[in-house]
C-alpha positions as CSV (number, residue, x, y, z in Angstrom):
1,X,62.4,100.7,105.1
2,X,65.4,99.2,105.1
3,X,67.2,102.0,103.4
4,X,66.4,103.5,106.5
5,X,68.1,101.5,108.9
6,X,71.2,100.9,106.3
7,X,72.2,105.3,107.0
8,X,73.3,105.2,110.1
9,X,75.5,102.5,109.8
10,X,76.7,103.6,106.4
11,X,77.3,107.1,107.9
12,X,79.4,105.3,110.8
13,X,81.6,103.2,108.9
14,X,82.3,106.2,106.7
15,X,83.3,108.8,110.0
16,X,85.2,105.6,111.4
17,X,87.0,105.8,107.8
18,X,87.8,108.8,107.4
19,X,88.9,109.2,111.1
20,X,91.4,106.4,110.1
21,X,92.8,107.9,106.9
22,X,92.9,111.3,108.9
23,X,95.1,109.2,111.5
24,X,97.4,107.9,109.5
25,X,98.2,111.3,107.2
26,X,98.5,112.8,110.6
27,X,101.0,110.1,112.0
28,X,103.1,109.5,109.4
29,X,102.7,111.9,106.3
30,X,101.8,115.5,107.6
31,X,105.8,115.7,108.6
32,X,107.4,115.0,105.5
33,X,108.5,118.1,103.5
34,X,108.6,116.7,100.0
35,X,110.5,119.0,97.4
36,X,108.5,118.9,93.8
37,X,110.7,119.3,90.6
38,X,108.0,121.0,88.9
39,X,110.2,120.9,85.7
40,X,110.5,117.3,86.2
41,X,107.3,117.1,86.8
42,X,106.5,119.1,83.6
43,X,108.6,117.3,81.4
44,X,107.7,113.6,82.7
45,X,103.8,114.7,81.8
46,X,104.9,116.7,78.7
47,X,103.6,120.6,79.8
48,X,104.8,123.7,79.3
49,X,106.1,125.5,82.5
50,X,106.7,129.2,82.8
51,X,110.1,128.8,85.4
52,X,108.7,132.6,87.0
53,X,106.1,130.5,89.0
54,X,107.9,128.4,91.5
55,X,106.1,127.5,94.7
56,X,108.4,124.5,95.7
């Protein structure tokens, strides 16, 4: 029984979370326009990249 009356405060304090993580990338991440050196990238994790697929 307790299980029971544990979900819907669980299920609260996970909405309230994820309303607050959704805040913050929407008030001060979602503007930044971050350019990734996928070759960098690449080199720093030690993979192969085929240059033909840029997407930066």
């Amino acid at each position: 029984m307790p299980e029971r009356a544990l979900m819907p405060k669980l299920s609260a304090a996970i909405a309230i979370k994820l309303a607050l993580l959704a805040g913050l990338w929407f008030f001060f991440v979602k503007d930044y326009r971050v350019h990734i050196d996928t070759s960098g990238m690449a080199d720093h994790l030690n993979i192969p990249v085929n240059e033909g697929t840029h997407h930066g």
